[in-house]
N, C-alpha and C positions, 0 to 999 in steps of 0.2 A: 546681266539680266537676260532670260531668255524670252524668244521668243513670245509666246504663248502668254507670259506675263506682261512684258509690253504691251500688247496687243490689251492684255485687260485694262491696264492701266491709259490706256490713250479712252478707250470708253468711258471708263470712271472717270476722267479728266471730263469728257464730255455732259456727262450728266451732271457732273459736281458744279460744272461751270452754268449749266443752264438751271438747274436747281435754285442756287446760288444766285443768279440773275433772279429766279421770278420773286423768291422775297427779300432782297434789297428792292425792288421795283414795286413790291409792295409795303414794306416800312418805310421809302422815302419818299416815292413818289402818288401813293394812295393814301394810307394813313395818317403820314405826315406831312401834306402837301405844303397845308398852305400855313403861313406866319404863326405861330401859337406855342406859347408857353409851354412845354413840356411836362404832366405832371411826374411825383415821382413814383404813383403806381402806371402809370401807360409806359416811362421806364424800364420799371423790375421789371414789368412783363415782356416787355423785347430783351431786357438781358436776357430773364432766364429761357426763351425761345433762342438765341443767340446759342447761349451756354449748352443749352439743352441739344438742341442741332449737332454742336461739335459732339459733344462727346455721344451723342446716337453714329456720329457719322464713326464714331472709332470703332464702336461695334461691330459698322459696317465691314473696315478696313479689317478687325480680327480675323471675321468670317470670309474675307474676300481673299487675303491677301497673308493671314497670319498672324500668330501673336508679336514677335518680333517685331512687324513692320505699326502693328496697333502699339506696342509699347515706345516705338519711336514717336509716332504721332503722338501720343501724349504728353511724352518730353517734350517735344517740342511745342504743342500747343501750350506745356502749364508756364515754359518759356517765355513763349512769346508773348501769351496774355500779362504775365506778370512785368516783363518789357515796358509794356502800353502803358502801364500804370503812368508813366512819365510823361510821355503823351497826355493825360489827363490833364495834370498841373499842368504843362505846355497853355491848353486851351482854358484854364484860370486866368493866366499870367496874362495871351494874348485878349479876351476879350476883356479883362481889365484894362489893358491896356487903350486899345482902343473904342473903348464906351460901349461895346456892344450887345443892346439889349436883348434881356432874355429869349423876346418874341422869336428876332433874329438870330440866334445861336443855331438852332436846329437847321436853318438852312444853308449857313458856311456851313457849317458839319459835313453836313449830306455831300459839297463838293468838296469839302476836302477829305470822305473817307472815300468819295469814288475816284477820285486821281489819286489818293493812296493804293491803291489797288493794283490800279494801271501799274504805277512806278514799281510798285514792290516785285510785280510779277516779271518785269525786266531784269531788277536785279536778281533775281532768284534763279531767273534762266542760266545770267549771266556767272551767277556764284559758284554755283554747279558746275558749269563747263569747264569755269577754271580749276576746281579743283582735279576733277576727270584729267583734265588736258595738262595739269601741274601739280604734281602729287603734292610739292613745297609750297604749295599756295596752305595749304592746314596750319602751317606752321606759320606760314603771314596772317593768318585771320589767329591763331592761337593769341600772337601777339597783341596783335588788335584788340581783342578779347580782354587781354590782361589789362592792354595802357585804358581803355575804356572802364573799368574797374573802378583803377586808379581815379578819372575823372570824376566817376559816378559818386565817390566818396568825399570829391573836393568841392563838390557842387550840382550837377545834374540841371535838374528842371529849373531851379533856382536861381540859376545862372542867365537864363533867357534875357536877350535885352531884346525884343520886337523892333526897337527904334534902329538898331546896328547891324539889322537884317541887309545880307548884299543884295539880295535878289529885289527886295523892296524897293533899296533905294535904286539896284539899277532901271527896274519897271517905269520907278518915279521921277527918271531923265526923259523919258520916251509919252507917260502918260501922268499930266497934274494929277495929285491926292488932292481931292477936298478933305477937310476934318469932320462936314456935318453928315447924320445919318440921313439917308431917301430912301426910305421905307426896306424895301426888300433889294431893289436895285445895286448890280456893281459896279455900272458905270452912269453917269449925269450927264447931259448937254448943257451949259451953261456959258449964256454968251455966244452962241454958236461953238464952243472950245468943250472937248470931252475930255472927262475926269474922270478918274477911279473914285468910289465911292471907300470908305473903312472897312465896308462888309469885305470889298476886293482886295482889298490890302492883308485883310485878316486870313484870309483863303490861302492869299502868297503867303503869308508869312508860317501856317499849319505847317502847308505842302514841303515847305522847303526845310523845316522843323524836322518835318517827319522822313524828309529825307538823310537826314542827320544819323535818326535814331535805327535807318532801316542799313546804315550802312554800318552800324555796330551790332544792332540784334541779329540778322542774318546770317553771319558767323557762327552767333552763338547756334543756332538750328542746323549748320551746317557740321558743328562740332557734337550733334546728334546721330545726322542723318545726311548722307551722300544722295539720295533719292528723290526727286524732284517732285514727285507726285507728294511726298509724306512732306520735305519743304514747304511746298505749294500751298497745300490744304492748312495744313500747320499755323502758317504763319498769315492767310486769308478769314480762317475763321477767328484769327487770335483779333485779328483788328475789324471786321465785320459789325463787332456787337458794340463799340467804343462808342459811337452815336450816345447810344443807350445808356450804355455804364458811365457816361459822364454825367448824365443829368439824373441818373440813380446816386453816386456817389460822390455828387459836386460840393453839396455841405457836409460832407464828413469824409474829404480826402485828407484833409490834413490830421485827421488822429493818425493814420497809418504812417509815424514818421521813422519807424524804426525800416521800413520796407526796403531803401536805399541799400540799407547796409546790407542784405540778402540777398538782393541783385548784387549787388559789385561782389559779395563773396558768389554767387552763381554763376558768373560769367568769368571770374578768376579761374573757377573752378571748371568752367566750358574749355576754357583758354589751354588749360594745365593739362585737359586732356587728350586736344589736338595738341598739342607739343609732342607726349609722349606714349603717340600712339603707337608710333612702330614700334618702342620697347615694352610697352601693357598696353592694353586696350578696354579698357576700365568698361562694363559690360552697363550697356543701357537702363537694366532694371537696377543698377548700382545712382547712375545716373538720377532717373527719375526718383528713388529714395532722397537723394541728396537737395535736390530740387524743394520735393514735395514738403522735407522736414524745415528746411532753411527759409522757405514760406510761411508756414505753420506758426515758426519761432518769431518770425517777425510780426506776424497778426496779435498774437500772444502777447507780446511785448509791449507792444503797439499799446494794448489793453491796461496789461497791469499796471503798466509807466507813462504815465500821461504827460505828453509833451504841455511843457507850463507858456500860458497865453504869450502874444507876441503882436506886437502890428507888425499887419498884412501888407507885405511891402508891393505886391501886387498893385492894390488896392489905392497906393499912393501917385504909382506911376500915369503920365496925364496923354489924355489922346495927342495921335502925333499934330504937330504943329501947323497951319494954313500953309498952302502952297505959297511959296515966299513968291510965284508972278500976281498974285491979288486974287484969288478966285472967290468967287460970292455963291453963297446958299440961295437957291431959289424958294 
């Protein structure tokens, strides 16, 4: 990269990130402050401000920076957004899990999509470098790529047990979980003895979730794109609007069940290409074709073939159980 380009790109980093700051700070902290039911046109309307954002901002990247670098960002944005879908069900499974009401959901959200952020933007640096600094790192995330696939087909979101979380329970050595809800609150005084409330359990259990999922999708973006700014933007705007797109498409995530199968062949197919890129180099507009139709196919499907009823095993699992030293609801 030359000079002259860097130098753009550290700007557009600049603005991208203050931009970027001022409406998150207005979706979560102005609009959506205080406790309240999300409905699902206030929603749509931050998806498709989310949605709409990104892809103005590729325009921007066309004009700024190039087609090339606009067609990588695409790829990697239709990526990573399609990634999150899992994330979704995640925060089904966990606010079933631990009884968390409607009111409340938007406000874990809000903390666990801004430490998503934080965390993602660490591994991103970190993804990067290594590949820079080890050319054979492509071919450990290809893999990656691949075995992640595989999992994706054997279970996925599905899979979640919120109770067999380590991070939970190691938190819950150091600080009692009560079981009942206190309003907004993530931690309680009680007895003079402080507790994490469920709202705070729920947080840890996203963050650590989406840790999971940032250390398979990143790869996939990286088996796009070597560029940290197209990375960055990519994979920031993909998980930005997920607040929103969960409570637009919380009652009708579950028709989209063919979507799995599209991921795990998209990320096979991310996998296939970091393997063998020094012998082909399968050209990015091939790429996002392949993406865009194996999406397409799965929404389609989704449609014609209507997954037949089932209990909601989410829906059965019971909040986690009283801290076994006796702790009482105030």
């Amino acid at each position: 990269m030359n000079v002259d380009l860097a130098n753009r790109e550290m700007w557009m980093f600049v603005f991208f990130t203050i931009g970027v700051g001022i409406m998150l700070y207005v979706d979560l902290f102005l609009v959506n402050a205080k406790a309240r039911v999300v409905t699902i046109k206030s929603a749509l309307i931050w998806s498709a401000i989310w949605i709409g954002t990104a892809l103005l901002f590729n325009v921007f990247i066309y004009y700024e920076l190039g087609s090339d670098k606009a067609l990588e960002y695409l790829t990697a944005y239709l990526i990573e957004k399609s990634l999150s879908v899992d994330n979704l069900f995640v925060f089904l499974v966990v606010f079933s899990y631990f009884g968390i009401a409607a009111k409340y959901q938007p406000r874990v959200l809000r903390w666990g999509i801004i430490g998503a952020i934080f965390m993602r933007a660490i591994l991103i640096v970190i993804g990067v470098e290594l590949v820079e600094a080890f050319k054979w790192m492509l071919y450990v995330f290809g893999i990656i790529l691949i075995l992640t696939a595989w999992r994706l087909l054997k279970g996925g979101a599905e899979s979640v047990n919120p109770g067999d979380n380590k991070i939970l329970q190691l938190v819950s050595r150091f600080t009692p979980l009560t079981p009942h809800i206190h309003e907004e609150k993530f931690f309680i005084r009680i007895d003079k003895v402080l507790y994490a409330t469920p709202l705070f359990a729920t947080v840890l259990v996203i963050e650590s979730t989406d840790l999971m999922f940032a250390l398979d999708s990143i790869p996939a973006v990286l088996g796009i794109s070597h560029d940290l700014f197209i990375v960055y933007t990519s994979n920031i705007f993909a998980i930005l609007g997920l607040r929103a797109l969960y409570f637009a498409l919380a009652g009708v995530m579950q028709l989209f069940h063919y979507l799995k199968y599209s991921l795990a062949i998209i990320l096979a197919f991310i996998g296939v290409k970091m393997l063998i890129h020094e012998v082909y180099k399968i050209p990015t507009e091939i790429a996002l074709g392949v993406v865009f139709i194996l999406l397409a196919l799965a929404i389609v499907a989704s449609i014609l073939f209507p997954q037949k009823e089932s209990k909601d095993e989410a829906a059965t699992i019971q909040p986690v159980p009283a801290n076994p030293n006796g702790a009482e609801s105030d």
